[in-house]
ROSE-4610 file (N, C-alpha, C; in Angstrom, 1 decimal, always signed):
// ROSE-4610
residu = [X/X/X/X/X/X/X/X/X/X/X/X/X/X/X/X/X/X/X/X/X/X/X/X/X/X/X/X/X/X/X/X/X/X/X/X/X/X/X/X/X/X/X/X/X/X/X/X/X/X/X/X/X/X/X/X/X/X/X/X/X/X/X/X/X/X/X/X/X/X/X/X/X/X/X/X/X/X/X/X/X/X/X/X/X/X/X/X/X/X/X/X/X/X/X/X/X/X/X/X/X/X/X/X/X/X/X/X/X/X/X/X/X/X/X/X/X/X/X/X/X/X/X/X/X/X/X/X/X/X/X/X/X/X/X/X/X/X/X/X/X/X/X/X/X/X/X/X/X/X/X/X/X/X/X/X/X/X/X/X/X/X/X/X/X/X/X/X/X/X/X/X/X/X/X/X/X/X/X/X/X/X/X/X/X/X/X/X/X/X/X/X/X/X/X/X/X/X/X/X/X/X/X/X/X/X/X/X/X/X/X/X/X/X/X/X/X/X/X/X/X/X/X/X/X/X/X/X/X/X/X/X/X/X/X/X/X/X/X/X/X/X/X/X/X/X/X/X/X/X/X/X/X/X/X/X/X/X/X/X/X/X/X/X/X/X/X/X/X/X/X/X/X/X/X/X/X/X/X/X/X/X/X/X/X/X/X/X/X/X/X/X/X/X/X/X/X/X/X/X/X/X/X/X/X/X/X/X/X/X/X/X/X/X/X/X/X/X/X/X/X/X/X/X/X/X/X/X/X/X/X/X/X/X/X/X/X/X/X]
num = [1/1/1/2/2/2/3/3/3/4/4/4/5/5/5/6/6/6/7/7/7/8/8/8/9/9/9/10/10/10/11/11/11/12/12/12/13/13/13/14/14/14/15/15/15/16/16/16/17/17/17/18/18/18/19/19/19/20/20/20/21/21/21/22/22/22/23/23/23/24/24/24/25/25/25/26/26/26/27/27/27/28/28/28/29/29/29/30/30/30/31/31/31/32/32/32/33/33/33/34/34/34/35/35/35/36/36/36/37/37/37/38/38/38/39/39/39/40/40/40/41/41/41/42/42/42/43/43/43/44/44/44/45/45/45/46/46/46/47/47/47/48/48/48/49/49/49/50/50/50/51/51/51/52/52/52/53/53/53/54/54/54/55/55/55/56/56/56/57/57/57/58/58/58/59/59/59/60/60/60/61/61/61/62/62/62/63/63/63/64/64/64/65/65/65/66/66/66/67/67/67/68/68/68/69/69/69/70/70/70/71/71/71/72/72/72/73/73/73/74/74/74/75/75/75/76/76/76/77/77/77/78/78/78/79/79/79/80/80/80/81/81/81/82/82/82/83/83/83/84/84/84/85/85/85/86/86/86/87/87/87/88/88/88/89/89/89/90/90/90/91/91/91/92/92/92/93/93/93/94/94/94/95/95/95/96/96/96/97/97/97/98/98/98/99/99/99/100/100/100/101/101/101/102/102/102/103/103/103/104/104/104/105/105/105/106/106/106/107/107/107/108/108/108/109/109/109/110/110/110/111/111/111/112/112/112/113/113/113]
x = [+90.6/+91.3/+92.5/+93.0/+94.4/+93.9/+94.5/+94.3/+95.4/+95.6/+96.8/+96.6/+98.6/+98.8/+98.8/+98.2/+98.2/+99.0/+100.6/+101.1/+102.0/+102.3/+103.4/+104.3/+105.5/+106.1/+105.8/+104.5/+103.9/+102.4/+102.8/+101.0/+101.1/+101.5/+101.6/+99.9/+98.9/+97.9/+98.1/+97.3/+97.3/+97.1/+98.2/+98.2/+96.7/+96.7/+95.2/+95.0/+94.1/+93.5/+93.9/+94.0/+94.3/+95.2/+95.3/+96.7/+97.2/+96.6/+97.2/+98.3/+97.7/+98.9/+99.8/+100.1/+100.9/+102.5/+102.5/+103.8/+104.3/+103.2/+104.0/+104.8/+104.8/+105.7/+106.8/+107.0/+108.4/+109.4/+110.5/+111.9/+111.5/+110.8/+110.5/+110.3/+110.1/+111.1/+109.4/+108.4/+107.2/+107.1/+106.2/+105.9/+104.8/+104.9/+104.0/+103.8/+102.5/+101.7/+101.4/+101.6/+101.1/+99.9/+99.2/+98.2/+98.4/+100.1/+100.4/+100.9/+101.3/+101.5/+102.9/+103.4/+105.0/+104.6/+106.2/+105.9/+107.3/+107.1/+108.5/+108.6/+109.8/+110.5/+111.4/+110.7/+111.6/+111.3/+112.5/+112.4/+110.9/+110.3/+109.2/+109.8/+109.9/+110.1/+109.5/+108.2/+107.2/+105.7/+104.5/+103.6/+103.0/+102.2/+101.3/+99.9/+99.3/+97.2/+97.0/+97.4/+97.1/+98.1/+98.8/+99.2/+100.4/+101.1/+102.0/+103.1/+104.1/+104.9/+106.3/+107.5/+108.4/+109.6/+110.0/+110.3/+112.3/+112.6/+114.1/+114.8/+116.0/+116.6/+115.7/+114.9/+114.1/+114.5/+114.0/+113.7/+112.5/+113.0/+111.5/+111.9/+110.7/+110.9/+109.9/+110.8/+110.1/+109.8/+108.7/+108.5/+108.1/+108.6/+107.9/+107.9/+107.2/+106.4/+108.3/+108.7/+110.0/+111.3/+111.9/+113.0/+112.6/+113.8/+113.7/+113.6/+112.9/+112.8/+113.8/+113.5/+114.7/+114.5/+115.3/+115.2/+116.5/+116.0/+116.4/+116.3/+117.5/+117.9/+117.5/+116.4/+115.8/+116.2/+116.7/+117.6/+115.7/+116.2/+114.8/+114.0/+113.1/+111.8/+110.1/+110.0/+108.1/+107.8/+106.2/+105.2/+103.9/+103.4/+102.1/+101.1/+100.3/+98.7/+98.0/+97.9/+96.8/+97.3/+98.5/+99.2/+99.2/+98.7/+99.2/+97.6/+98.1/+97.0/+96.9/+97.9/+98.1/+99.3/+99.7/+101.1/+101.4/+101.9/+101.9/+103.6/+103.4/+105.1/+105.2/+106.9/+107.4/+108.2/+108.1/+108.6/+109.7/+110.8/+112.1/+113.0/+112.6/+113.3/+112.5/+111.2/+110.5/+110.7/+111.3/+111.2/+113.0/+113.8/+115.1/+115.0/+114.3/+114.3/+113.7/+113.3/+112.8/+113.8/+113.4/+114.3/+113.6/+114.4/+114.1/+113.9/+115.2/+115.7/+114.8/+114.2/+113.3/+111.8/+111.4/+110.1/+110.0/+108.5/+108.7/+107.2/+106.4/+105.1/+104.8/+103.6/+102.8/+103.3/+103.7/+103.3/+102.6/+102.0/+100.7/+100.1/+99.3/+98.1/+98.0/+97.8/+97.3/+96.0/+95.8/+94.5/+94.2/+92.4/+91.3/+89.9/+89.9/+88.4/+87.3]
y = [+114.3/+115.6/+115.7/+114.6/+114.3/+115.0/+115.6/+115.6/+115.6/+115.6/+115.4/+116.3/+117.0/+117.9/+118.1/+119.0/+119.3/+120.3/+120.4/+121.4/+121.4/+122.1/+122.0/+121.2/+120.3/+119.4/+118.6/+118.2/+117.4/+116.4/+116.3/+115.9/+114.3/+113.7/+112.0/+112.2/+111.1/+110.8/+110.0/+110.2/+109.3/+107.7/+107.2/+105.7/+105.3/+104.6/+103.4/+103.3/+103.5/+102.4/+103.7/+104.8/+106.0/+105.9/+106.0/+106.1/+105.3/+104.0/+103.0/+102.9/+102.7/+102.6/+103.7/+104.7/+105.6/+105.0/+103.5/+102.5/+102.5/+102.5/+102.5/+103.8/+104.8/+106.0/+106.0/+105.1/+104.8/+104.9/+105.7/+106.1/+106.7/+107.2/+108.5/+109.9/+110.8/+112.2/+112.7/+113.3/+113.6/+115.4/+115.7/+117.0/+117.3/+118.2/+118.1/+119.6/+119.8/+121.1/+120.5/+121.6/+121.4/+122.6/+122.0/+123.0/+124.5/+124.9/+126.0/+126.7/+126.0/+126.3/+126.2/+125.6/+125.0/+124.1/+123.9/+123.3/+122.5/+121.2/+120.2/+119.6/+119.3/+118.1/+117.3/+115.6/+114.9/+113.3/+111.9/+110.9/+110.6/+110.1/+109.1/+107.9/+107.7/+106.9/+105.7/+106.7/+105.6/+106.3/+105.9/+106.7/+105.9/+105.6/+104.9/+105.0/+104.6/+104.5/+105.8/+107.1/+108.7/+109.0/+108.5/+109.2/+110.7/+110.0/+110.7/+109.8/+110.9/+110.3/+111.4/+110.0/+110.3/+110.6/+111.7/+112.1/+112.2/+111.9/+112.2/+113.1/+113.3/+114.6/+115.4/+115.8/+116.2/+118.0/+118.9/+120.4/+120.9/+122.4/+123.4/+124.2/+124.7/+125.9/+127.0/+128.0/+129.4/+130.4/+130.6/+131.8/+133.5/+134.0/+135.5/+136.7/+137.3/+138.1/+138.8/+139.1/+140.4/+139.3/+138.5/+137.4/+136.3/+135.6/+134.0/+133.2/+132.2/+130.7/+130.5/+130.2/+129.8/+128.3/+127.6/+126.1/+126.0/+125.6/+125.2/+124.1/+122.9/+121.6/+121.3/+120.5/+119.6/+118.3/+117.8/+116.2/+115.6/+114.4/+113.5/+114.2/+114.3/+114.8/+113.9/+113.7/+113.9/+114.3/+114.7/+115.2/+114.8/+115.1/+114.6/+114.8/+114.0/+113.4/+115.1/+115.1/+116.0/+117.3/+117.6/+119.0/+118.9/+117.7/+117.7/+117.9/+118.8/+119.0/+118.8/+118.3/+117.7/+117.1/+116.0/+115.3/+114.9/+114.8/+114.9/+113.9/+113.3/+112.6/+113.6/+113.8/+115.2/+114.6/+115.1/+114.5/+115.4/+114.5/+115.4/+116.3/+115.3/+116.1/+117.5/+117.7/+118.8/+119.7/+119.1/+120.1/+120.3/+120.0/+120.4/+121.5/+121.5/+122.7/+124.2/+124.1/+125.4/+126.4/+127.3/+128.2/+129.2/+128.1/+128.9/+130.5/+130.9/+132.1/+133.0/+132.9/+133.5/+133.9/+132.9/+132.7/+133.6/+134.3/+134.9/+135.3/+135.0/+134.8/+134.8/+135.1/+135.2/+133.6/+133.8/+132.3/+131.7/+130.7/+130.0/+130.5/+130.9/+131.1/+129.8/+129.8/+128.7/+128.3/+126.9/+126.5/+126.9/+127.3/+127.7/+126.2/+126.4/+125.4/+126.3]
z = [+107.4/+107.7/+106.7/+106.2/+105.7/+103.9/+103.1/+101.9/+101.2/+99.7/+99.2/+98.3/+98.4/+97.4/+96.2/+95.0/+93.8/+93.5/+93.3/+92.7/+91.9/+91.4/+89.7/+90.9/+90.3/+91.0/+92.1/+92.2/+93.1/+92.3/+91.7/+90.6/+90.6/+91.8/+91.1/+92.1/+91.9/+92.4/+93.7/+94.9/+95.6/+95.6/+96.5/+95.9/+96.6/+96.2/+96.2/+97.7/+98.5/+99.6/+100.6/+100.5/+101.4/+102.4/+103.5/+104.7/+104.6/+104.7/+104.7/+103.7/+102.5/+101.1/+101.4/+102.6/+102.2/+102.1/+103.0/+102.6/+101.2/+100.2/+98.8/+98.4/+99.3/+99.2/+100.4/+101.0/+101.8/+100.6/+101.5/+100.7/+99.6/+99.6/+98.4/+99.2/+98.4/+98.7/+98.7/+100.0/+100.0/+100.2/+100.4/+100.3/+101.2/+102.6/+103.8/+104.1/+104.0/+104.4/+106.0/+106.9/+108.2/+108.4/+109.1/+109.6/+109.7/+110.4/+110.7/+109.7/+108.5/+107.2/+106.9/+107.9/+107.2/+106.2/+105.1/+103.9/+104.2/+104.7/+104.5/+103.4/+103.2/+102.5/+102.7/+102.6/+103.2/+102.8/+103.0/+102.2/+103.8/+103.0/+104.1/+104.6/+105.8/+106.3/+107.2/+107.8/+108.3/+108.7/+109.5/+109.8/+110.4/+111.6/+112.2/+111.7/+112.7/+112.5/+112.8/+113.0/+113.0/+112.7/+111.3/+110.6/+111.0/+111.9/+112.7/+111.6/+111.2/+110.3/+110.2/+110.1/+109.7/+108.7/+108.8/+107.3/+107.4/+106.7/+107.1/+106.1/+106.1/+105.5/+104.7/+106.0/+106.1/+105.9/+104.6/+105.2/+105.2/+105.7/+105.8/+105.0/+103.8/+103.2/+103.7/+103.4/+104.1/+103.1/+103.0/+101.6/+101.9/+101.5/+101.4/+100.5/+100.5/+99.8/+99.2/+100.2/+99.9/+99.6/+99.5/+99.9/+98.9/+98.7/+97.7/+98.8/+98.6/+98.8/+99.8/+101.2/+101.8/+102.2/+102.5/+102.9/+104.5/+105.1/+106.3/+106.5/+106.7/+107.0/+108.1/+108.5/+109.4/+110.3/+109.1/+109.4/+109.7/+110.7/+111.0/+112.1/+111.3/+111.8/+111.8/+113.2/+113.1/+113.4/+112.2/+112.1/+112.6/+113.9/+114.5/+113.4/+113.3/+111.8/+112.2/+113.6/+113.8/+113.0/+112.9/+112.3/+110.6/+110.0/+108.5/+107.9/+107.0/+106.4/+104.8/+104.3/+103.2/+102.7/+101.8/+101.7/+99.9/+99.7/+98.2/+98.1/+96.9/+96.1/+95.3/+95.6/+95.0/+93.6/+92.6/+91.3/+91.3/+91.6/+92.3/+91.2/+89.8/+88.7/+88.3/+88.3/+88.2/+89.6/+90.3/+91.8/+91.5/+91.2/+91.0/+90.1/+89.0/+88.0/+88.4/+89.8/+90.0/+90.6/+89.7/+90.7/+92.4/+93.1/+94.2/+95.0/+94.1/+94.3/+93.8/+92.5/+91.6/+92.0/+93.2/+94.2/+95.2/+94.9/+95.9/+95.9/+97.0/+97.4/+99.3/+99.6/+100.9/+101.1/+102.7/+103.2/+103.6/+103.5/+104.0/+105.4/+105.4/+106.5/+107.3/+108.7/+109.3/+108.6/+109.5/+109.2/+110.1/+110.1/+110.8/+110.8/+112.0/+112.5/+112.3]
């Protein structure tokens, strides 16, 4: 169910051995699509055997079609496995260079079964 993100400032490959390895991205700064189409960011901090995981200074970015990029501070947050629908390592220097302000696009659609 779990897949991993491909986007301009998110392109490192998944580490080796799937969920499990997701430990070799503790204390790094991840990038979480949820089912409902929120888009977090936050350092990883931990995740069990269903992949229920926590993310700390932790935000939500909100996008739309009329408006820039908004981000909304989270603090520590988890994310139930069943809700993610993709997770990505954010390459923090290519993610600082964007202008948020400048963004402005549809926001993700839920997922459908």
């Amino acid at each position: 169910k779990l897949q991993f993100l491909y986007l301009i400032g998110y392109q490192v490959p998944p580490p080796p051995g799937g969920m499990a390895a997701l430990e070799a991205w503790y204390e790094q700064v991840v990038s979480v699509i949820t089912n409902d189409g929120r888009h977090l960011i936050g350092v990883l901090k931990g995740h069990d055997q269903t992949i229920n995981i926590v993310l700390d200074e932790c935000r939500e970015r909100m996008y739309s079609a009329d408006a820039p990029v908004d981000e909304a501070p989270l603090g520590l947050n988890i994310i139930r496995g069943d809700n993610i629908a993709a997770v990505g390592l954010v390459d923090e220097d290519l993610d600082a260079k964007q202008n948020l302000a400048a963004i402005r696009c549809e926001p993700l659609k839920s997922v459908t079964h």
